[in-house]
N, C-alpha and C positions, 0 to 999 in steps of 0.2 A: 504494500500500500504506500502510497505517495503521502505526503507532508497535508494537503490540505482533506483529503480526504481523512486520515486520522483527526485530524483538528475538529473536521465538520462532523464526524460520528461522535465525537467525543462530547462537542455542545449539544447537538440532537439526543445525546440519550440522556444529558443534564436537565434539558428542558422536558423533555419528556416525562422523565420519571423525578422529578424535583424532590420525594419523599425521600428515596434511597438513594438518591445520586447527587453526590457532591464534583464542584471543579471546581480545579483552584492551581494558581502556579506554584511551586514548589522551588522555584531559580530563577533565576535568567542566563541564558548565554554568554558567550565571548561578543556575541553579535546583537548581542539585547531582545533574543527573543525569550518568550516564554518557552518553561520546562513544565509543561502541564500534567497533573495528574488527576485520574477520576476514582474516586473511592463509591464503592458499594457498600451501606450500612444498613441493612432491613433487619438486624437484628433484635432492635425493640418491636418492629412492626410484627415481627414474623414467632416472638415470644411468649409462649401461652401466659405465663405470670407478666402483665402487662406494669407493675410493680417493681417488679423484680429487678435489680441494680446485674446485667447482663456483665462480664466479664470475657466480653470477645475476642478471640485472636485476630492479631491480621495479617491478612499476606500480601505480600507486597511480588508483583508483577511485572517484569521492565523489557524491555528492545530496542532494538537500535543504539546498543552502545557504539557500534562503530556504523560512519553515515552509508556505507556500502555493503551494510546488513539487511537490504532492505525486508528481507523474507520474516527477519526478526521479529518484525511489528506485528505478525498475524498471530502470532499466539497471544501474546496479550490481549488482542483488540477479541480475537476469537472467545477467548473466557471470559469475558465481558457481558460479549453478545448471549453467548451459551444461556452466562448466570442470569440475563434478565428476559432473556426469554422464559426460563425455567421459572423466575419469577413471576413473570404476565402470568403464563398457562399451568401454574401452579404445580410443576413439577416436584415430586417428590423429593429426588438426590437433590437438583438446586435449592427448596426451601430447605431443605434442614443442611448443605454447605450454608448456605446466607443465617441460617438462623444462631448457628454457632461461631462464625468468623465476618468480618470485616477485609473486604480485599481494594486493594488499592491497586493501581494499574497506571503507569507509567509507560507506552507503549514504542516513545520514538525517548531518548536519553541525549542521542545527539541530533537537535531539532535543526540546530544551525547547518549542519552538513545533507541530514535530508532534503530542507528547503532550497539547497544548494544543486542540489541533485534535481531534485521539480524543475526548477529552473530551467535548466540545463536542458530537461526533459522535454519542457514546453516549448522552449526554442528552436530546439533540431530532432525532437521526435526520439532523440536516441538516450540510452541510461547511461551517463558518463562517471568511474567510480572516481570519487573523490576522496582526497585524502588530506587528511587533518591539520600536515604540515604545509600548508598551503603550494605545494611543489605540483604544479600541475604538467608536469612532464611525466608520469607516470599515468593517467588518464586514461584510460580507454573507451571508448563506447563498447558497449553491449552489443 
């Protein structure tokens, strides 16, 4: 997944689901973007003791540590979607995962390098892998 596509799924299901879905930046880059993360917390909601002071784990989620990982993103973004679908249609395994833990998802880590890579993308169609030390003589298109 590309930079603004993760971005746009990630407000889409904040908005959506506003009970359990929290966003919020977590950094900022070398380049001043946001490091965003999306946490899922239904675990008051999903608590039969509505009372009850919940002592949740949480699991934390992440991808794209390096901006030429693009593949990385899909697994986080994928448990995300999983958990709150499972949520919507009242999935069994997803409510009692959500009901017990708190998961947090971080799904691009180097935002600046992917948005680098979109770019690149939208211009000439092609994925050029970018690299961190800004030496773009190793560069290749895909």
């Amino acid at each position: 997944m590309l930079y603004d596509e993760v971005t746009d799924l990630m407000a889409h299901a904040a908005k959506d689901f506003p009970s359990i879905v929290k966003l919020e930046s977590v950094g900022k880059t070398y380049l001043g973007r946001d490091i965003q993360m999306l946490t899922i917390d239904a675990t008051k909601e999903l608590s039969l003791n509505k009372s009850e002071d919940t002592k949740a784990k949480a699991i934390l989620m992440t991808g794209a540590h390096h901006a030429r990982e693009l593949i990385s993103t899909q697994t986080p973004v994928y448990a995300m979607i999983k958990l709150l679908h499972g949520f919507v249609q009242g999935d069994t395994e997803s409510s009692e995962l959500l009901k017990r833990n708190k998961y947090m998802f971080i799904p691009m880590l180097n935002t600046d390098g992917c948005a680098i890579i979109q770019e690149q993308f939208d211009k000439t169609g092609k994925l050029v892998y970018k690299r961190k030390n800004g030496n773009r003589s190793n560069e290749t298109p895909d």
